[in-house]
C-alpha positions as CSV (number, residue, x, y, z in Angstrom):
1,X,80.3,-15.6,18.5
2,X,77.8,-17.5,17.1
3,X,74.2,-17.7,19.0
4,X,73.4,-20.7,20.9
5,X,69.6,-22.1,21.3
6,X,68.1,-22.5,24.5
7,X,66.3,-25.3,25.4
8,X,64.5,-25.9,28.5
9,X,64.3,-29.6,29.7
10,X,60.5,-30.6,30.7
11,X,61.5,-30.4,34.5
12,X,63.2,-27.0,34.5
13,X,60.0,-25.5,32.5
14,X,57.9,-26.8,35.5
15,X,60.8,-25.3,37.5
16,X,60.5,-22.0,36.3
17,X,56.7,-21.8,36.1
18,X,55.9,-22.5,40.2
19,X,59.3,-19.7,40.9
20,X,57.5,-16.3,41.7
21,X,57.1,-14.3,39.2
22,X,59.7,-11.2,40.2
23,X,62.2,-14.1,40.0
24,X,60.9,-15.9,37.0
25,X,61.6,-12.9,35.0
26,X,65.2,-12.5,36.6
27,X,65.8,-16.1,35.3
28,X,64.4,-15.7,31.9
29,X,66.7,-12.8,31.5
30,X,69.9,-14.9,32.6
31,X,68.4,-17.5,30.2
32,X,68.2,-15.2,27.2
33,X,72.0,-13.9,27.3
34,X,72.9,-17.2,27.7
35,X,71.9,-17.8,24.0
36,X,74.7,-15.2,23.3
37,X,77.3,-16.1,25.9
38,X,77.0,-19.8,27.2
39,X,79.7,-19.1,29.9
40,X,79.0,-16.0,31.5
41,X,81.9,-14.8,33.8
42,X,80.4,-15.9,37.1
43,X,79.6,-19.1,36.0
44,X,80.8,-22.1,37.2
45,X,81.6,-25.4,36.2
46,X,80.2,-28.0,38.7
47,X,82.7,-30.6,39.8
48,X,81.9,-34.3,39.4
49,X,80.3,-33.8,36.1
50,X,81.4,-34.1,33.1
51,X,79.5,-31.5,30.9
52,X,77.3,-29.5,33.5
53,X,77.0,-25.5,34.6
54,X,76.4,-23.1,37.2
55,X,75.0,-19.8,37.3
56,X,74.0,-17.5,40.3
57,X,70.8,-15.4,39.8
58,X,70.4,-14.3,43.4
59,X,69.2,-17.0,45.5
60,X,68.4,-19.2,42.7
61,X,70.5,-21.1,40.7
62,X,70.7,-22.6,37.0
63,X,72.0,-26.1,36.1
64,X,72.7,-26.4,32.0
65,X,74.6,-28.3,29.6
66,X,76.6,-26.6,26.3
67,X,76.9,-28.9,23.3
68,X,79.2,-26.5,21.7
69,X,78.9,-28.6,18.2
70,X,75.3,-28.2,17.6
71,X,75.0,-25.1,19.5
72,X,72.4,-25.6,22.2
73,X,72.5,-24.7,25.8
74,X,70.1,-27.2,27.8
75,X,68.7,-26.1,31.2
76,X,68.6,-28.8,33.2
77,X,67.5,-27.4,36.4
78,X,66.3,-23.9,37.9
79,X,65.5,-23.4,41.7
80,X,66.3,-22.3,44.8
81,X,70.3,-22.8,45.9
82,X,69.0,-25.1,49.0
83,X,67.2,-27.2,46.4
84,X,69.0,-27.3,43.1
85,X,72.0,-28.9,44.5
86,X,70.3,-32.2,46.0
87,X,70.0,-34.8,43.4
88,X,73.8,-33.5,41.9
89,X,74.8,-34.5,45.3
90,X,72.8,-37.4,45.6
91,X,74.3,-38.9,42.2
92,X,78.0,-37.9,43.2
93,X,77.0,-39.7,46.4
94,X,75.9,-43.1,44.8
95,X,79.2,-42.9,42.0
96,X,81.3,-42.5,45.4
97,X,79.5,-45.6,46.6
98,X,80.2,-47.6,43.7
99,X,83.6,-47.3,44.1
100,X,83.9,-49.6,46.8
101,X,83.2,-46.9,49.3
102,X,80.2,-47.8,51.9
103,X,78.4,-45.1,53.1
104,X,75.0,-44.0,54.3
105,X,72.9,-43.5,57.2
106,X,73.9,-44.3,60.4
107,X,77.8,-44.9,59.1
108,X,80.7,-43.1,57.1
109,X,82.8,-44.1,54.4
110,X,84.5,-47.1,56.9
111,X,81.1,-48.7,57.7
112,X,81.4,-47.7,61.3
113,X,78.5,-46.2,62.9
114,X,77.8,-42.4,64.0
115,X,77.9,-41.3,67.8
């Protein structure tokens, strides 16, 4: 298999560099065998996208994109799992809304309130 560069988007650099350092170098690790094997088994392709992945390294997570043609793998986002999720939800959220579909605070999906 041939090996894939890694590139780090400006936000997941920024990421990476406030993580502490035990699990910044748990990461970078993850981040290195991904040049050899973009899909790791364990990772995960996150629904509602169409190109994005998912990869456990203990409590943390990383978000990335393969473009299999030019071989890169992009990082898109590292951090904690309560935190890495939110805008990916927040995005699915608004396409969901698009639709036709009202939603938001203080209703549901049928514009009637919470109780």
């Amino acid at each position: 298999m041939a090996a894939y560069r890694v590139v780090l988007t400006p936000a997941a650099e920024r990421q990476l560099a406030k993580m502490p350092h035990q699990a910044r170098e748990m990461v970078a690790a993850v981040l290195v065998a991904l040049g050899t094997n973009p899909r790791p088994t364990g990772c995960i392709k996150l629904s509602g996208t169409e190109d994005l992945w998912r990869i456990r390294v203990r409590r943390y997570r990383v978000i990335y994109q393969i473009l299999d043609a030019e071989l890169i793998v992009t990082i898109v986002k590292v951090g904690d799992r309560k935190d890495v999720y939110r805008r990916h939800a927040a995005a699915r959220q608004a396409r969901a809304g698009s639709s036709g579909q009202e939603s938001g605070p203080g209703g549901n999906a049928l514009g009637w309130p919470i109780t």
